[in-house]
N, C-alpha and C positions, 0 to 999 in steps of 0.2 A: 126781666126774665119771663118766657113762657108761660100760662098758665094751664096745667093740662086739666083736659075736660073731664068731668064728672060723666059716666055713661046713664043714662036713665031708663026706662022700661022697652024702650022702642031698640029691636034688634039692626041699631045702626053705630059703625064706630067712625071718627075721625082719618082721614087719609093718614095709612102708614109713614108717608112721606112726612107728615106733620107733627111726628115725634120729636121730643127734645133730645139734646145733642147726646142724652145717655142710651137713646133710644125708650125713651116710655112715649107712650100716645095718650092713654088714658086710665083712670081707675072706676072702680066702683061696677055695676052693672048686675049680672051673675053668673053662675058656670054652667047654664043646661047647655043640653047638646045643639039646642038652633043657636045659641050666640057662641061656640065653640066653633061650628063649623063655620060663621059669616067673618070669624075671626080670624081662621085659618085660610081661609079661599083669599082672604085680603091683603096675606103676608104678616100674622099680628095674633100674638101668644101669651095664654097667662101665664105669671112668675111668680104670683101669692096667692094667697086668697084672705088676709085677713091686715089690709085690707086686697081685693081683687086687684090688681094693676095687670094692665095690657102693652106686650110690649113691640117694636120692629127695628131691631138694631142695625146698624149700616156701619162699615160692610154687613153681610150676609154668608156665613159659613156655609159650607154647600161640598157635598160629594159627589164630584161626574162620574156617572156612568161611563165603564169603562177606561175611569182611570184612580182604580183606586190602589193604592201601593200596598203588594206582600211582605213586609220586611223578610228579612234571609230568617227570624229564630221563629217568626207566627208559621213562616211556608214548613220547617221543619218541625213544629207541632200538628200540622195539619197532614203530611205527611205521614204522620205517627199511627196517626188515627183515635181510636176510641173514643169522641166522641161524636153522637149525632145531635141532628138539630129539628126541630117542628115548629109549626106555625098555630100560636091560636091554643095552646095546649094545657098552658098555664098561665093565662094572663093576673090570675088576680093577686099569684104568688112573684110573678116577676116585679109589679108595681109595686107590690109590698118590702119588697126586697129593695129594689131599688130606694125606697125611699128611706131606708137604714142606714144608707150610704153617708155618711157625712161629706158636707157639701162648704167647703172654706169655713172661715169661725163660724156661719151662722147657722150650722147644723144642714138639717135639708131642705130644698123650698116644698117637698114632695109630702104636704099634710093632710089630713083626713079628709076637708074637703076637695083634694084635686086629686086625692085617690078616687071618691066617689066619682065627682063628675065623668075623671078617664073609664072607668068602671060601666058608668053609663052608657058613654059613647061605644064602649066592648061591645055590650050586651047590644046597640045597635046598629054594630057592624063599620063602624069609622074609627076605631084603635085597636090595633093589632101588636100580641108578642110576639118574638122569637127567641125558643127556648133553647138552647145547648145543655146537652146531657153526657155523665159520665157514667153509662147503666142505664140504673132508675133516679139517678142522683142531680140535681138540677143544679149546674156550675157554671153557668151563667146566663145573658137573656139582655135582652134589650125591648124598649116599647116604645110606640108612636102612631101617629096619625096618618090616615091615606085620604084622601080625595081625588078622584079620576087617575090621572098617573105620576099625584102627586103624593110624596110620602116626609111627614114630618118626624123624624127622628128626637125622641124627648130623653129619655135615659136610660143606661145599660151598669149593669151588676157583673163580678164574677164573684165566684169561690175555689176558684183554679187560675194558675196565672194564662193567659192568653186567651181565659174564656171567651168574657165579652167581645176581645178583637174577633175571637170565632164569629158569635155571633155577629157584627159588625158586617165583616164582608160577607157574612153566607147568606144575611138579610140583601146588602145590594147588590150579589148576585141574584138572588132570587127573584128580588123586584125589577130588578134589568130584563132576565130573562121572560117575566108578565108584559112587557111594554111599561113599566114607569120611567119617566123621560125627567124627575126632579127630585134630587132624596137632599132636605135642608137637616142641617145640625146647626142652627142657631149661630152659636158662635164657638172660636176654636178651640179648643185645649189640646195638652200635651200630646194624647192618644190620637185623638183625629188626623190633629197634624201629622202626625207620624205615618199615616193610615194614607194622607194624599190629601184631606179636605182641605180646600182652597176657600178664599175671599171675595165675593164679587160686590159690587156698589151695589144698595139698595133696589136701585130705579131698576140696574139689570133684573136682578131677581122677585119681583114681583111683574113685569113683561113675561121672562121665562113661567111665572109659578100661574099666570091668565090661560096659558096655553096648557099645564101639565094639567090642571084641575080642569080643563073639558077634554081631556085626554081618557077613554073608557077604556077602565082594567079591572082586574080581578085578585084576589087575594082566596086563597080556597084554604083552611084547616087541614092539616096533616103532616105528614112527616118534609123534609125539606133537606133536597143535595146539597153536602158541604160544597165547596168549588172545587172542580174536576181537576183543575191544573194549580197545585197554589202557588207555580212559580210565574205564571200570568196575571197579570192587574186586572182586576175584577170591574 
């Protein structure tokens, strides 16, 4: 068996590729924002913090721009209308949120310290929310990572049913519409799936994720177009 490496002060990890077959790389290390970001430009993400473990799972879950699926009950909530959506607005209550979520028996991976650190990365412009609103009433939200026209998608909350899906495609449209050319959701679950996220081998996406992260985009605060058409794949 494998033995995976202990990380030590030096802002360097192990090739993603050289994960074990559950997809872990390494443990140990810490969560400032330089070794978040050396982690993410590399294809390689924490999943604890107590202890740290780093991970690069293969396949590689991934939403293509421009092919992401409206089911017929999400396009006729969107339809509906009421609500809206912003960028940036309430990051600290969406993470918090999300992290209430329980997460299969083991509760959430989303603990105090990996709320700080994404908190961190906020306040220095590399984690981004998208908030969904009903009023002034906040009913759902998703958060994650950007790097050039790369965007790491970590977790999304509702408190209305199809919230989050709102949030979901209004975020990859938005970021489509900026030029980002890679939006990763780690790996699948039921909602993605359902949503259109696909599978692709490792090796693909970490080639694709070299090109999106020197890909120069922008991410600006403020309000944020639902999708125009929700019977079109976003």
């Amino acid at each position: 068996m494998r033995t995976v490496p202990r990380l030590g002060p030096a802002l360097e990890f192990p090739s993603a590729e050289s994960a074990d077959p559950r997809g872990l790389v390494a443990f140990g290390g810490d969560l400032s924002v330089a070794r978040l970001l050396v982690a993410y430009r590399n294809g390689i993400f924490p999943w604890s913090a107590a202890p740290i473990t780093w991970w690069s799972p293969n396949p590689r879950a991934v939403f293509e721009f421009g092919g992401v699926h409206i089911p017929k009950s999400l396009a006729r909530t969107l339809r509906r209308g009421g609500f809206r959506a912003t960028l940036d607005q309430a990051f600290a209550r969406v993470i918090r949120t999300c992290a209430d979520v329980p997460r299969r028996e083991d509760g959430t991976w989303i603990g105090p310290e990996l709320i700080e650190a994404y908190t961190r990365l906020h306040e220095e412009g590399w984690a981004h929310s998208l908030e969904v609103w009903r009023g002034d009433r906040l009913a759902g939200g998703i958060y994650g990572v950007a790097v050039g026209g790369f965007f790491a998608g970590e977790s999304m909350f509702h408190h209305e049913d199809d919230a989050s899906k709102v949030a979901v495609v209004t975020l990859l449209a938005h970021l489509r519409s900026r030029g980002f050319v890679l939006f990763d959701t780690q790996m699948l679950t039921d909602t993605t799936r359902r949503l259109g996220a696909t599978e692709i081998p490792r090796s693909d996406y970490l080639a694709r994720l070299a090109t999106a992260v020197g890909t120069s985009c922008t991410l600006v605060p403020g309000p944020v177009k639902l999708p125009a058409d929700p019977g079109q794949p976003v």
